[in-house]
Biotite code that builds the C-alpha atoms (Angstrom):
import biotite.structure as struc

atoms = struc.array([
    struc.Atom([108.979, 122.209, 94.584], chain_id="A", res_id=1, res_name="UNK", atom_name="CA", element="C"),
    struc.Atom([107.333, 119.350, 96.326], chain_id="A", res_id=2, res_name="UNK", atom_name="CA", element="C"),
    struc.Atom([106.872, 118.798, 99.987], chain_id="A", res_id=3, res_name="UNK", atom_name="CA", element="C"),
    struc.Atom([108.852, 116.284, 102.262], chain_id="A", res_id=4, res_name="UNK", atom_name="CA", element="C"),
    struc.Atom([106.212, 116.318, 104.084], chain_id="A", res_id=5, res_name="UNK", atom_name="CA", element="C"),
    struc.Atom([102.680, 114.508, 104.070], chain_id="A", res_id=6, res_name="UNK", atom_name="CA", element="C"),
    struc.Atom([99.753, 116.314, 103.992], chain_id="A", res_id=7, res_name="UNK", atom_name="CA", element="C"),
    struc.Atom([97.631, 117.066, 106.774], chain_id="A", res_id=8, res_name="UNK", atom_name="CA", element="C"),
    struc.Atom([95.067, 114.749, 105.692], chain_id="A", res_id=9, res_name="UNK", atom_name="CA", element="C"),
    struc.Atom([97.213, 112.135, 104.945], chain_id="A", res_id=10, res_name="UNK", atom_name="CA", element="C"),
    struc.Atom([98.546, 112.290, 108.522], chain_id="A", res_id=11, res_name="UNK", atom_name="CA", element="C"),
    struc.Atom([95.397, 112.528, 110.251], chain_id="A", res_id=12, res_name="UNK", atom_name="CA", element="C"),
    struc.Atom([94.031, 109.498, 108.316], chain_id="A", res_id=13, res_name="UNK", atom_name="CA", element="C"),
    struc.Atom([97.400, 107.607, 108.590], chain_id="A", res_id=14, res_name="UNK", atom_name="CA", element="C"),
    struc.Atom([97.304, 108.250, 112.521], chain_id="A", res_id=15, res_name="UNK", atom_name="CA", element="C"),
    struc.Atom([93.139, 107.693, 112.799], chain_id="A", res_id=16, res_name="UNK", atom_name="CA", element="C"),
    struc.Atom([93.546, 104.032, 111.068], chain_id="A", res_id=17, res_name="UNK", atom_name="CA", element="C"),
    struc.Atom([96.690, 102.968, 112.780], chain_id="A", res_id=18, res_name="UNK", atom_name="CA", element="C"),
    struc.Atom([94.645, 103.705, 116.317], chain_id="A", res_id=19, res_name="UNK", atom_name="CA", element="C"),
    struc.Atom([91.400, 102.016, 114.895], chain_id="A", res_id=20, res_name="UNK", atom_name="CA", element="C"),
    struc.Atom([93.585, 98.806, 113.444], chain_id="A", res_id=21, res_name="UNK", atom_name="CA", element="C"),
    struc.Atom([95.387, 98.340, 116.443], chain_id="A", res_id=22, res_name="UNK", atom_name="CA", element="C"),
    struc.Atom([92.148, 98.652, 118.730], chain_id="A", res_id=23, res_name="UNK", atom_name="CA", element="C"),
    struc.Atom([89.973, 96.599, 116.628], chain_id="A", res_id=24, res_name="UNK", atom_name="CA", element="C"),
    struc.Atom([93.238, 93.663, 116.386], chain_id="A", res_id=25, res_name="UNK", atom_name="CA", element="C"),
    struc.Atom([93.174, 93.812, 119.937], chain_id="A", res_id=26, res_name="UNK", atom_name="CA", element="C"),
    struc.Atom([89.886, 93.405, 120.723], chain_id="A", res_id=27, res_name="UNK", atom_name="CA", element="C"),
    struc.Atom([89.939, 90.267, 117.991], chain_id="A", res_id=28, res_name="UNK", atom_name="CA", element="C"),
    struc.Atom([92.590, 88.890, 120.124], chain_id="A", res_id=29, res_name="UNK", atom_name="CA", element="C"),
    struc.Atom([90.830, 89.417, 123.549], chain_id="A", res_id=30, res_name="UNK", atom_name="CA", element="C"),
    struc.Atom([86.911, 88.337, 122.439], chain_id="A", res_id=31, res_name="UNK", atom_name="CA", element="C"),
    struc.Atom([88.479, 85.546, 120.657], chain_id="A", res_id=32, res_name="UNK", atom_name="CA", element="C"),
    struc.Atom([88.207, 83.119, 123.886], chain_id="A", res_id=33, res_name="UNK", atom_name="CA", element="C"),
    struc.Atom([85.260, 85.001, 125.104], chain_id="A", res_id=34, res_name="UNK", atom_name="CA", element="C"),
    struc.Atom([83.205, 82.271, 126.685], chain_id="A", res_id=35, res_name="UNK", atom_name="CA", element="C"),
    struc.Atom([78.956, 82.955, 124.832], chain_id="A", res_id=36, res_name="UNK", atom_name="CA", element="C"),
    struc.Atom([77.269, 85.737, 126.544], chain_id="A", res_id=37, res_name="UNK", atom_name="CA", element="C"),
    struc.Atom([75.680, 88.817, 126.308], chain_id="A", res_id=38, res_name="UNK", atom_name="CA", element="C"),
    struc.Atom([79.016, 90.769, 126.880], chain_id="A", res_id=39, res_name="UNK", atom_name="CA", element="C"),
    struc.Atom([81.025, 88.826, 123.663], chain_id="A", res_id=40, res_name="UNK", atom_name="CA", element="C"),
    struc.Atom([78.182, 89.629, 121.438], chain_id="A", res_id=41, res_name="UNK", atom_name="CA", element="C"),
    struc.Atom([78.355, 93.130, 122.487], chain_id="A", res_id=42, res_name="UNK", atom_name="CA", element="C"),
    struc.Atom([82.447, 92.704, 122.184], chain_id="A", res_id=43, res_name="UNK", atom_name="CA", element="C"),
    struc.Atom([81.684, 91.047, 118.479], chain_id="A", res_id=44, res_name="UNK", atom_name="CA", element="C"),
    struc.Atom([79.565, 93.543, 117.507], chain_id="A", res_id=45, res_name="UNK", atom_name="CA", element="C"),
    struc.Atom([81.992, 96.705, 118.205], chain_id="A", res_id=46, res_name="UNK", atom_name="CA", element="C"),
    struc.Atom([84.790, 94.527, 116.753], chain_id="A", res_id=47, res_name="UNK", atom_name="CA", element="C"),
    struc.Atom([82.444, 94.272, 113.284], chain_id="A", res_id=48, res_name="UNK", atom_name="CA", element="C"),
    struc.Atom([81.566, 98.476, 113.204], chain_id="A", res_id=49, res_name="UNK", atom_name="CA", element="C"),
    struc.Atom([85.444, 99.023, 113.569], chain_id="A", res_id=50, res_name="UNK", atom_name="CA", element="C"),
    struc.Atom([85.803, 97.086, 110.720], chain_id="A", res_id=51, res_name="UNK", atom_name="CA", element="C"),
    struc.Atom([83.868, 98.627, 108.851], chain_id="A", res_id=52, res_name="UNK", atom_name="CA", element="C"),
    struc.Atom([84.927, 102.140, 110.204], chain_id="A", res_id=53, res_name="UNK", atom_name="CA", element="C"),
    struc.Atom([87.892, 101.345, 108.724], chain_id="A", res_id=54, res_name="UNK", atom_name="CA", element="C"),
    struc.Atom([87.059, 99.948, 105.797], chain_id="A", res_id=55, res_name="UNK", atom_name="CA", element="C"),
    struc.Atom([85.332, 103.309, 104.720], chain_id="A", res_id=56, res_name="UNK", atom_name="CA", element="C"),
    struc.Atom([88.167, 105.261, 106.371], chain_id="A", res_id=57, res_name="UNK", atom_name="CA", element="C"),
    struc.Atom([91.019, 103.313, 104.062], chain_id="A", res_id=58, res_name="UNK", atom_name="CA", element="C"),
    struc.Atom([88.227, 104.174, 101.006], chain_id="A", res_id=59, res_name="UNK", atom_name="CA", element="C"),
    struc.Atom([89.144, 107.709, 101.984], chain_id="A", res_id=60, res_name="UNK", atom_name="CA", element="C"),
    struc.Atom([92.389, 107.101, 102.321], chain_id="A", res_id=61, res_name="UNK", atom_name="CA", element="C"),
    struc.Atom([93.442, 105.469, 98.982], chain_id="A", res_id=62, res_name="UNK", atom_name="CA", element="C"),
    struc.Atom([91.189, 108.043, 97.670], chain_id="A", res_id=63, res_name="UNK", atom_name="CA", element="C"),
    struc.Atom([93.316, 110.977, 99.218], chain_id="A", res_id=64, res_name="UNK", atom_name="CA", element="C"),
    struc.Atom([96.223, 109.324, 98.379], chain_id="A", res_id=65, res_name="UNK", atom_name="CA", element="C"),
    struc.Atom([95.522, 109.028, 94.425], chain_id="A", res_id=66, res_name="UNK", atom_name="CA", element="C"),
    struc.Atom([95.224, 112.848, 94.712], chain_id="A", res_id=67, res_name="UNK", atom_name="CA", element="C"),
    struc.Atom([98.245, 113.726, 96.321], chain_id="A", res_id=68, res_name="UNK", atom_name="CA", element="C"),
    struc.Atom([101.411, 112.082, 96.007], chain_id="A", res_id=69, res_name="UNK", atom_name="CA", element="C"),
    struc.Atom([103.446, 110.976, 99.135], chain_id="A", res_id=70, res_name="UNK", atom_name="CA", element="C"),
    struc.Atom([106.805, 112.655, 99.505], chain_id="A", res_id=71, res_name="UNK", atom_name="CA", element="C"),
    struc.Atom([109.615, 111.372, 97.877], chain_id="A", res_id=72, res_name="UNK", atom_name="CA", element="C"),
    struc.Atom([111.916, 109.048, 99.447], chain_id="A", res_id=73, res_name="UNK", atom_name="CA", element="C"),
    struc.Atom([115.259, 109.914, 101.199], chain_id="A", res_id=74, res_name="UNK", atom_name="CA", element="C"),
    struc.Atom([117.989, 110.292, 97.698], chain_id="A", res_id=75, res_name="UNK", atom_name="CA", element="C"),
    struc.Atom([119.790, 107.657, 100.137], chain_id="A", res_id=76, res_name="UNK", atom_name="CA", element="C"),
    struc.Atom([117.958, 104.835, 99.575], chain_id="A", res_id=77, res_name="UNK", atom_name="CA", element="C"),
    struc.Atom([118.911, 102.181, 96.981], chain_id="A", res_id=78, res_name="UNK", atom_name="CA", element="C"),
    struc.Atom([116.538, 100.688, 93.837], chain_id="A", res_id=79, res_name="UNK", atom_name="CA", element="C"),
    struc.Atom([116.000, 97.984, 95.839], chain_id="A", res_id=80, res_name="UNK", atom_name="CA", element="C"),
    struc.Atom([114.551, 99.610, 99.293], chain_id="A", res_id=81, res_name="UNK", atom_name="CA", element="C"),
    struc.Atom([112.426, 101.721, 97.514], chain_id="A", res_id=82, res_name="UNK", atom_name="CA", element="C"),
    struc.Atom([111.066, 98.953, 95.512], chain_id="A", res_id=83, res_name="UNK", atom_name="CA", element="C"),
    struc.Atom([110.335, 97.213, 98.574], chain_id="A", res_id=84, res_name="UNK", atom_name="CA", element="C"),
    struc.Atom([108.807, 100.388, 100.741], chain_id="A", res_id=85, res_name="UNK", atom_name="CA", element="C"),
    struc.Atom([106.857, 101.140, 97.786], chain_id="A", res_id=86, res_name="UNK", atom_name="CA", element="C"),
    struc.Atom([105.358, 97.404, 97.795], chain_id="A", res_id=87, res_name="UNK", atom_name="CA", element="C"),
    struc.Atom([104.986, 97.161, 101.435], chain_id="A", res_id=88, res_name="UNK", atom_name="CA", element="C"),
    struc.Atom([103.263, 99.924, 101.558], chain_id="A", res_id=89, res_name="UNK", atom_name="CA", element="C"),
    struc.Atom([100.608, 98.563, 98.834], chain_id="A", res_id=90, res_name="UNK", atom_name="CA", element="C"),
    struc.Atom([100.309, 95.599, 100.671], chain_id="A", res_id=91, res_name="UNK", atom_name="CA", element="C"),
    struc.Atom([99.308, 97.389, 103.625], chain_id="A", res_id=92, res_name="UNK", atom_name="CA", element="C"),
    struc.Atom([96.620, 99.213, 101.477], chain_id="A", res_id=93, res_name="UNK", atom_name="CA", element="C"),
    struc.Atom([95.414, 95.934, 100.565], chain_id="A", res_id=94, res_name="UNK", atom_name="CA", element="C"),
    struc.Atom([95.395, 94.053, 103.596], chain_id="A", res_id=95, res_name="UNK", atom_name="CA", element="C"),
    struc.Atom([93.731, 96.995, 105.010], chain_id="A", res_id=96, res_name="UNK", atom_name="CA", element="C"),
    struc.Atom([90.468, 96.477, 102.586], chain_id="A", res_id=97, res_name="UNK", atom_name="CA", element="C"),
    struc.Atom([91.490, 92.449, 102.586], chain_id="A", res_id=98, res_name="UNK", atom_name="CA", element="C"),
    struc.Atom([91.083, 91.582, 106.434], chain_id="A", res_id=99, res_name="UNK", atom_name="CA", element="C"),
    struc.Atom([87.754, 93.896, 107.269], chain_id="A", res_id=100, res_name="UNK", atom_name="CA", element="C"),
    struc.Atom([86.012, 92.192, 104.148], chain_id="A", res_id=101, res_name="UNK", atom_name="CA", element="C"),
    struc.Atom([86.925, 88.303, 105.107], chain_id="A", res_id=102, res_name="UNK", atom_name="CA", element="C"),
    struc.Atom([85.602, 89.119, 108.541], chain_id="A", res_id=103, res_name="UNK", atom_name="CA", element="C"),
    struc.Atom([81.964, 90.816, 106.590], chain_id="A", res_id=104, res_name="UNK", atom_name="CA", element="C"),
    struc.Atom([82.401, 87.044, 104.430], chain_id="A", res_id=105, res_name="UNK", atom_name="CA", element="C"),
    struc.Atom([82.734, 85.293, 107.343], chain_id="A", res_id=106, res_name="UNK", atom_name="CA", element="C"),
    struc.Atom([79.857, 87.095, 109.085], chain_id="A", res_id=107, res_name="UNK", atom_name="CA", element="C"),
    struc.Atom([77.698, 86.660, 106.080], chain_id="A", res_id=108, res_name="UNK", atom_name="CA", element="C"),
    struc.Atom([78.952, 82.736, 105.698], chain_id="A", res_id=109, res_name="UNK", atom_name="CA", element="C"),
    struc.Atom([78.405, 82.092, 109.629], chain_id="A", res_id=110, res_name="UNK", atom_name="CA", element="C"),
    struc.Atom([74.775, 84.163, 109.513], chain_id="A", res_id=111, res_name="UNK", atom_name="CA", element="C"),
    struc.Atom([75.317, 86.790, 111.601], chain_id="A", res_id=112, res_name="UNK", atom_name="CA", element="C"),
    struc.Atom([74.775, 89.849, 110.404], chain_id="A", res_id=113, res_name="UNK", atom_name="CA", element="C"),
    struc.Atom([76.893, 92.749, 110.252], chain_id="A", res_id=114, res_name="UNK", atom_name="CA", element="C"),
    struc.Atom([74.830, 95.857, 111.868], chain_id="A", res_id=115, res_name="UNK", atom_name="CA", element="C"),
    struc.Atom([76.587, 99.055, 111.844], chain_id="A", res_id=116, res_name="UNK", atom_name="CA", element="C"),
    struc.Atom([76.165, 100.807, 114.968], chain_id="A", res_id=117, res_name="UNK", atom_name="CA", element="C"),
    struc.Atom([73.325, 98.585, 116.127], chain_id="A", res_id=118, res_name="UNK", atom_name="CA", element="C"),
    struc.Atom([70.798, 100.462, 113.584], chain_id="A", res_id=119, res_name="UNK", atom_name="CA", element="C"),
    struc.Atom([72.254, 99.895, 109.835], chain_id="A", res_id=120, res_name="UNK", atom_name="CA", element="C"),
    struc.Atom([71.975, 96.705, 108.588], chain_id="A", res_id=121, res_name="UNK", atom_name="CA", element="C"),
    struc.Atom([74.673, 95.832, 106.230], chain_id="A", res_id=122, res_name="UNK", atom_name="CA", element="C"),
    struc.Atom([73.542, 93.484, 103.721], chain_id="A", res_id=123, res_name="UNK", atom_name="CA", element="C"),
    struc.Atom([75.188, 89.835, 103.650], chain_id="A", res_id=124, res_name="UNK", atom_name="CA", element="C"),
    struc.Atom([77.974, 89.154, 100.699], chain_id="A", res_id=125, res_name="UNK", atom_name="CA", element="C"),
    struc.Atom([77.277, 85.047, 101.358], chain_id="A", res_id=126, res_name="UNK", atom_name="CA", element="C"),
    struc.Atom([74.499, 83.076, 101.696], chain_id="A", res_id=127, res_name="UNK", atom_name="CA", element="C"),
    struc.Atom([74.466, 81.212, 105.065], chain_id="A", res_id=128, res_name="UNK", atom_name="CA", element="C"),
    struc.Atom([77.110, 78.524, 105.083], chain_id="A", res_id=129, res_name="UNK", atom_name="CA", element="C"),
    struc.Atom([78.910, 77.231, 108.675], chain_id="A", res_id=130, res_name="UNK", atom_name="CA", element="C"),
    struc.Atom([81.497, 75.130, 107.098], chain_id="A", res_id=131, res_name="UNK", atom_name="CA", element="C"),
    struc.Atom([82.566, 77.897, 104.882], chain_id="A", res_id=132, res_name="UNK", atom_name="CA", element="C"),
    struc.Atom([82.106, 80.742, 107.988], chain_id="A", res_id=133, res_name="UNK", atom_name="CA", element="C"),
    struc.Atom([84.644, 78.205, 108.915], chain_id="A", res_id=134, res_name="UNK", atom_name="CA", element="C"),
    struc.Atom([87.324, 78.040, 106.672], chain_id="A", res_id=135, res_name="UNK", atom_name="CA", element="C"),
    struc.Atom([86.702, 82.458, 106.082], chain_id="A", res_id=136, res_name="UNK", atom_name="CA", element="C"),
    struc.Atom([87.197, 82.681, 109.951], chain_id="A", res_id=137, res_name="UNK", atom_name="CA", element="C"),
    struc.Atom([90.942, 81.089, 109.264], chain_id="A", res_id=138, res_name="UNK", atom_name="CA", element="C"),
    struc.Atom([91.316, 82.665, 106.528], chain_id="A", res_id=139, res_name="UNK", atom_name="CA", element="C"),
    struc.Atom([90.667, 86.873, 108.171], chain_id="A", res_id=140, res_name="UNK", atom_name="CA", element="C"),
    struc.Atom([93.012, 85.323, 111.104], chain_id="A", res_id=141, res_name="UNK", atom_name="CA", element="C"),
    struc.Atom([95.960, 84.290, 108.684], chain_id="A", res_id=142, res_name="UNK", atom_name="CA", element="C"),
    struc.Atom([95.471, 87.861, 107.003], chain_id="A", res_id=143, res_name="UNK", atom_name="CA", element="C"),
    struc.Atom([95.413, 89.489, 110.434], chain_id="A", res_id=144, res_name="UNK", atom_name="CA", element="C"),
    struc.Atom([98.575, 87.732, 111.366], chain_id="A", res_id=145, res_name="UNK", atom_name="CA", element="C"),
    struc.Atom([100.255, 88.672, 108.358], chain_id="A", res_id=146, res_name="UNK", atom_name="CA", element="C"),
    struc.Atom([99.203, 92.486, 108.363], chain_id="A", res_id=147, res_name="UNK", atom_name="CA", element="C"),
    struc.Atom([100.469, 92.489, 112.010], chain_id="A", res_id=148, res_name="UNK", atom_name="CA", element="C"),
    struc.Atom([104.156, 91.054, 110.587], chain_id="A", res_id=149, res_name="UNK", atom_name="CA", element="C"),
    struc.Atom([103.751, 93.779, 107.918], chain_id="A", res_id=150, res_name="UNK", atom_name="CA", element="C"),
    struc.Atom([102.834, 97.031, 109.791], chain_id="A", res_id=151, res_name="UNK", atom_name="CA", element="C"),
    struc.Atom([105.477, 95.309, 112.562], chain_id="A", res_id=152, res_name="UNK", atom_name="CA", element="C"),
    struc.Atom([108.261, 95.930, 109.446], chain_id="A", res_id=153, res_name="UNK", atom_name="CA", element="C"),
    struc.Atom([106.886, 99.427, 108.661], chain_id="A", res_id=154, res_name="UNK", atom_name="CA", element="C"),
    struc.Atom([107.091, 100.522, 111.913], chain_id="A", res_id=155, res_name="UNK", atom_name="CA", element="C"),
    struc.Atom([110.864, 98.694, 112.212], chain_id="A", res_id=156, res_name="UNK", atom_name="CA", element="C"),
    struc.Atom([111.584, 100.807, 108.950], chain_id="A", res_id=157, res_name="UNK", atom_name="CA", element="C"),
    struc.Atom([109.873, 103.594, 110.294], chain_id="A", res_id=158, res_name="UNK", atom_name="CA", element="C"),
    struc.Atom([112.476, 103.674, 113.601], chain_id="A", res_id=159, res_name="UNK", atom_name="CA", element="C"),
    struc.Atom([115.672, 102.413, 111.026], chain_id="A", res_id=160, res_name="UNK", atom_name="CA", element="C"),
    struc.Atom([115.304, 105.748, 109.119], chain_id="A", res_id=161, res_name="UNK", atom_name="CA", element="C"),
    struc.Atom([115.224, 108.280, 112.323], chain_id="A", res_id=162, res_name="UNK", atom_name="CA", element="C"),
    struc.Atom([117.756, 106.034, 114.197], chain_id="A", res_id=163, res_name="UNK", atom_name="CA", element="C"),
    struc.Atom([119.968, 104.529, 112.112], chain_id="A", res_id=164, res_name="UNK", atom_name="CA", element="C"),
    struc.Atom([119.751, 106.824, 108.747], chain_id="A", res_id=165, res_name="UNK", atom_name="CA", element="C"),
    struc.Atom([118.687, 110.129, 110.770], chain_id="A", res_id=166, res_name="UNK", atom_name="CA", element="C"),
    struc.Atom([116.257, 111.157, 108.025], chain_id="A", res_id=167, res_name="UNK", atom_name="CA", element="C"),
    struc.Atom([112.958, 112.454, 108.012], chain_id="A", res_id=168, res_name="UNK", atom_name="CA", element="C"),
    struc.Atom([111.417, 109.677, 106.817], chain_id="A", res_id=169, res_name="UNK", atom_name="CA", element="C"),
    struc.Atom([109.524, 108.844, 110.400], chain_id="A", res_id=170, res_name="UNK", atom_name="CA", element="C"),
    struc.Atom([109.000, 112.502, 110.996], chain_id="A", res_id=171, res_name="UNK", atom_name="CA", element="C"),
    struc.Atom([107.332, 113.812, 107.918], chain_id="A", res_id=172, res_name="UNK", atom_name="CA", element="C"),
    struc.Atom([104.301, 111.512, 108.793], chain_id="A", res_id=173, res_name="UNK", atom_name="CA", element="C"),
    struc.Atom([103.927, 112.803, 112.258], chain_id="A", res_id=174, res_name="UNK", atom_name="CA", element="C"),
    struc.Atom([101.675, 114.775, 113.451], chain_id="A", res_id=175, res_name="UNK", atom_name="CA", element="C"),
    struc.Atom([103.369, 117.303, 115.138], chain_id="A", res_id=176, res_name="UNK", atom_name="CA", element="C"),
    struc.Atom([107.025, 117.811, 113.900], chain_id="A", res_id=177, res_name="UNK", atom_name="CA", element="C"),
    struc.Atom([110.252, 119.643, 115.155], chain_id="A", res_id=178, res_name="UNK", atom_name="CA", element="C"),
    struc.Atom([111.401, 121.778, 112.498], chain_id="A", res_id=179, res_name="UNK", atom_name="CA", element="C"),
    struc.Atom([115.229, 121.630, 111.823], chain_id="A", res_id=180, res_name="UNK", atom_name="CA", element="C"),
    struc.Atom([117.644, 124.077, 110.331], chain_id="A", res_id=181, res_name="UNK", atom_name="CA", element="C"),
])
């Protein structure tokens, strides 16, 4: 019998990233037009070790996730939907490794270095190059905007199912969950 239900793991990671992505997107936004000082290279570097954070967390994640199979999807749902929850949901994995490593490129390609912490030096992927740091820097924003549109459809889907459909779809990945009869 399988579960309709995510493991704890999987929730606790699901739940951990989501908090860490949205942090770490907000902070983007908000040192973005940080005018130099002290205080936006503090703000840059806490931005860069949530990045990473959550590169190593999604490593985990995908890891967890190759061992144990999501719950199925609602019987309900047409070809189609899954199809497209099922690729979504890829995507996300992707982006999720995608934007922290064209911010560590852009670091690398605008030669600042990405310290972990303050104390671990991580090394550089690109040799020092502004005009490239550049064109990386609009590059990680694109991505960011699109993995914003993307977990802003999840989460639409997400609300559709308990709403709309009334299945457990949005439940089984929380952390704490009514049981029904």
């Amino acid at each position: 019998m399988t579960s309709n239900r995510y493991t704890t793991g999987a929730i606790h990671l699901h739940w951990l990233i989501a908090v860490l992505i949205a942090i770490t997107f907000g902070v983007g936004v908000y040192m973005h037009e940080l005018p130099l000082s002290p205080w936006k290279l503090k703000v840059y570097s806490w931005h860069k070790w949530a990045g990473v954070t959550i590169f190593l967390l999604v490593l985990v994640r995908l890891a967890w996730r190759l061992g144990h199979r999501p719950p199925p999807l609602p019987e309900t749902m047409s070809p189609l939907l899954r199809r497209l929850a099922e690729a979504t949901h890829w995507l996300l994995y992707l982006l999720m490794f995608a934007v922290p490593l064209s911010g560590w490129l852009m670091s690398s390609a605008k030669g600042f270095p990405v310290v972990l912490f303050g104390v671990l030096p991580i090394p550089d992927l690109l040799a020092k190059n502004p005009p490239l740091g550049d064109r990386l820097a609009q590059v990680h924003q694109a991505l960011n905007f699109l993995f914003l549109l993307l977990v802003g459809g999840h989460v639409a889907a997400a609300l559709k199912h308990h709403y709309i459909d009334r299945d457990d779809v949005l439940t089984r990945i929380l952390p704490v969950r009514k049981e029904t009869r």
